[in-house]
C-alpha positions as CSV (number, residue, x, y, z in Angstrom):
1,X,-8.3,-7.7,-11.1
2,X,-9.8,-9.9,-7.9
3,X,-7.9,-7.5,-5.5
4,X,-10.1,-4.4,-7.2
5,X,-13.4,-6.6,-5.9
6,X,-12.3,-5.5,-2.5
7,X,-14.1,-2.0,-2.4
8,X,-11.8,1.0,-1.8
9,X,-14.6,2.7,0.4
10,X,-13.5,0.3,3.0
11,X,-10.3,2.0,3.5
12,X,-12.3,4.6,5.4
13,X,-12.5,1.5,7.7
14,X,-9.0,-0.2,8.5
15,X,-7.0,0.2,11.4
16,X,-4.1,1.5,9.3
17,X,-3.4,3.4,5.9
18,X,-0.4,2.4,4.4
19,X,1.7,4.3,1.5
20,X,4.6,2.5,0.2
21,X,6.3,5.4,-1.5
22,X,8.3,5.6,-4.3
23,X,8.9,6.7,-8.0
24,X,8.4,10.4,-6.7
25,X,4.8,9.9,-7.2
26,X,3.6,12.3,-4.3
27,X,0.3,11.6,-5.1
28,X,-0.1,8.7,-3.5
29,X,1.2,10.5,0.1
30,X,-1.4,13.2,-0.8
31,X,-4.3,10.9,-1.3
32,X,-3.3,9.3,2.0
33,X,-3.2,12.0,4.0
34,X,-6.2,13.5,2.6
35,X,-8.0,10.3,4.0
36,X,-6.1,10.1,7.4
37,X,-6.9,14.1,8.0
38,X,-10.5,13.4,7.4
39,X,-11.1,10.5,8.9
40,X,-10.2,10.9,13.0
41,X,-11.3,6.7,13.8
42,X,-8.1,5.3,11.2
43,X,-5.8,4.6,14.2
44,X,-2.5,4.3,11.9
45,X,-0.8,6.4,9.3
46,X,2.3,4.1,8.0
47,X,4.8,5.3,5.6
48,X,7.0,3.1,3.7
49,X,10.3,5.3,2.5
50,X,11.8,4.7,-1.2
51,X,14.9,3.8,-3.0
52,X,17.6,6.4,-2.6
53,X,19.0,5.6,-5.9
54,X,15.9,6.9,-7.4
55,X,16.5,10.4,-9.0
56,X,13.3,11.4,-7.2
57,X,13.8,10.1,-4.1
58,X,12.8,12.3,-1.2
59,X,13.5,12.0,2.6
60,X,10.4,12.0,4.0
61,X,10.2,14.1,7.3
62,X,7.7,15.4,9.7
63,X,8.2,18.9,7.8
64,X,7.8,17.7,4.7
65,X,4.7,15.5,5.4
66,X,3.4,18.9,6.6
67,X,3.9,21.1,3.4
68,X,1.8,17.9,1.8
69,X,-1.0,19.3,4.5
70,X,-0.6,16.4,7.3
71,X,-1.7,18.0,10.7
72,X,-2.5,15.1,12.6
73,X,0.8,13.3,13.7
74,X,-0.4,11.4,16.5
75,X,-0.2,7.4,15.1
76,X,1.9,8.2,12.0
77,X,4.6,6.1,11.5
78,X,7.9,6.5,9.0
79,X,9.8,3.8,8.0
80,X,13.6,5.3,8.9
81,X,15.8,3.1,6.6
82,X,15.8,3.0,3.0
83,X,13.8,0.4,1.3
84,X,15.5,-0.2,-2.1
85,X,12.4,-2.5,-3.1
86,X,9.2,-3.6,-2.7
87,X,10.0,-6.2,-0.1
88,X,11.7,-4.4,1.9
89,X,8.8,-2.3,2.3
90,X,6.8,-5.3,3.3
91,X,9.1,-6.4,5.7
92,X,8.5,-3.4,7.4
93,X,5.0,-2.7,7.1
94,X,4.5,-6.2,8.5
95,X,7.0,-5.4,11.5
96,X,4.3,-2.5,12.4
97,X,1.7,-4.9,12.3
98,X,3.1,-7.2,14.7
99,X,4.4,-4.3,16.7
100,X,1.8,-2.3,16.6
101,X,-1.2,-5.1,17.0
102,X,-2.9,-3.6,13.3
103,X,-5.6,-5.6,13.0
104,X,-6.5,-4.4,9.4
105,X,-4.9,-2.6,6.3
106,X,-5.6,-0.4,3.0
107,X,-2.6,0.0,0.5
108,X,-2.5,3.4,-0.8
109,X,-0.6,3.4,-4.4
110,X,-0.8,4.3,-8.1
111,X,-3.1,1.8,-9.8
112,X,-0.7,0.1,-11.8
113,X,1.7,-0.8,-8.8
114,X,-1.1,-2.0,-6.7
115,X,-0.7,-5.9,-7.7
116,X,2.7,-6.0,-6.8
117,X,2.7,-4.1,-3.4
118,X,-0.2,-6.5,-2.2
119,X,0.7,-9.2,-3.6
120,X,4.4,-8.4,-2.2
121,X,2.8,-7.4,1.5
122,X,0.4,-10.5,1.2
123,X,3.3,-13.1,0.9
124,X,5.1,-11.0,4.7
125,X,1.9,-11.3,6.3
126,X,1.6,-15.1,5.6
127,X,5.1,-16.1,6.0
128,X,4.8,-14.5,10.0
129,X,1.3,-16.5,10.4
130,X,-0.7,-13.4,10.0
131,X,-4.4,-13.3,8.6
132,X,-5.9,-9.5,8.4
133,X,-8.0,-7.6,6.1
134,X,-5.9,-6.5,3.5
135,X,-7.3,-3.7,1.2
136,X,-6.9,-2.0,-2.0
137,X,-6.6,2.1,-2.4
138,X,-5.7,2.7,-5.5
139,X,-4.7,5.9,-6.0
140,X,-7.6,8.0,-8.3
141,X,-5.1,9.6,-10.6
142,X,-4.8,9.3,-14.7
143,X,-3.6,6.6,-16.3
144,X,-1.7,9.0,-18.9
145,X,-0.2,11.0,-16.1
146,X,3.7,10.3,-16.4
147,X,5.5,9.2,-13.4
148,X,8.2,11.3,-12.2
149,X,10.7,9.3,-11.9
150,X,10.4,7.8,-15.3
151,X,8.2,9.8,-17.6
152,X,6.3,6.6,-18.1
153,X,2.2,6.3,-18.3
154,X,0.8,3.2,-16.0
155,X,0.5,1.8,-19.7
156,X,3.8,2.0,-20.6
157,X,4.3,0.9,-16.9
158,X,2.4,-1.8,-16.9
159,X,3.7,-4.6,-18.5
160,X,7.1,-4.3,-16.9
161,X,5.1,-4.7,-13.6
162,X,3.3,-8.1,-14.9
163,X,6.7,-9.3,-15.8
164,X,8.1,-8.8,-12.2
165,X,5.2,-10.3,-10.2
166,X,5.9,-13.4,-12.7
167,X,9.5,-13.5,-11.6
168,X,9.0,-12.5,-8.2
169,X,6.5,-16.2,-8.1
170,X,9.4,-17.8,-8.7
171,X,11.9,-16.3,-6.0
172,X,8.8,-16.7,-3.3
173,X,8.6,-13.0,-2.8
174,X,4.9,-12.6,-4.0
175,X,2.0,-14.3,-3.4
176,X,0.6,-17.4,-6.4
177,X,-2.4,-17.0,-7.7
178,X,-3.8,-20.0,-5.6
179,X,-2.7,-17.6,-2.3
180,X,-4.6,-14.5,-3.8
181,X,-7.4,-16.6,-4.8
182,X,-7.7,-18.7,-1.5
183,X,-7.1,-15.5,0.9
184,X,-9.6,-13.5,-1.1
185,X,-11.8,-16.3,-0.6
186,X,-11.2,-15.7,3.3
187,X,-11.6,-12.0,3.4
188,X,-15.3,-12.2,1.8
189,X,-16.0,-14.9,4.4
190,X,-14.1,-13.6,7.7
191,X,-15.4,-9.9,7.0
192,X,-18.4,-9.1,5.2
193,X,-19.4,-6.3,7.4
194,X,-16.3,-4.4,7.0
195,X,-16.4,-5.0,3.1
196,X,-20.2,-4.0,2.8
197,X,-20.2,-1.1,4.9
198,X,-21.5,2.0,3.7
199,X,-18.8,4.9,3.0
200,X,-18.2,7.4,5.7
């Protein structure tokens, strides 16, 4: 619950919006693209891509992007191999950071999967050395709405995602609690303007 103390309007802020996709929730490209279009000073537009194994699993091209209503191309980046998990994703979105000199972030995903990503995309930034702004953009979608991949609710989803960040402590592949906490911590000292700034 910490990471929610970050406030979402401060997306409207970061260098780069980033949408790890997956579960063929197409919402969360939607909301993303809705803030990118609207929003002409976010520099980036990064796109994690999915599993393949998923049933819903979509290639995500410049066509489709553009049936989702993306017109602005310029600074949009796909992620061209498959990421069959979370930490592939933040391998990747940490490569574009480094390669692309990002100097601040907003996750854009479903509620319930939020904790994991950032947790997951925390742990790559530290283990390269890398301190940024890191920020939450949870996705503004109903709880009961049932994921497409899995007819499951973000209740029903929920727990399953507790148990992995849990495990995923153990193999070293999220950040601990005392990270979170400690870097938290940071981002309310380092960058108060960018937190308290009023909506655009």
């Amino acid at each position: 619950m910490a990471i929610l103390t970050l406030p979402q309007s401060a997306a409207d802020h970061v260098d780069a919006l980033v949408v790890p996709t997956g579960q063929g929730e197409v919402w969360r490209l939607t909301h993303a693209i809705r803030r990118w279009e609207a929003n002409r000073d976010l520099r980036y537009l990064l796109i994690a891509n999915g599993n393949p194994a998923e049933d819903t699993y979509l290639e995500i091209t410049p066509a489709y992007l553009r049936s989702l209503g993306l017109r602005r191309f310029d600074g949009v980046h796909l992620q061209a191999e498959p990421a069959p998990h979370t930490g592939r994703q933040g391998a990747w979105i940490v490569g574009q950071v480094e390669d692309l000199g990002i100097t601040s972030l907003a996750l854009t995903v479903s509620a319930y999967h939020l904790p994991r990503v950032y947790l997951t995309v925390l742990r790559a930034l530290s283990q390269r050395g890398i301190r940024i702004p890191l920020l939450p953009d949870p996705v503004p979608i109903s709880p009961d709405t049932a994921s497409p991949e899995t007819r499951a609710t973000a209740y029903d989803l929920l727990p399953g995602e507790a148990a992995r960040i849990l495990a995923y402590m153990n193999n070293h592949w999220v950040a601990t609690l005392e990270e979170l906490q400690e870097y938290l911590r940071w981002v309310w000292i380092q960058h108060p303007a960018l937190l308290t700034r009023t909506p655009a």
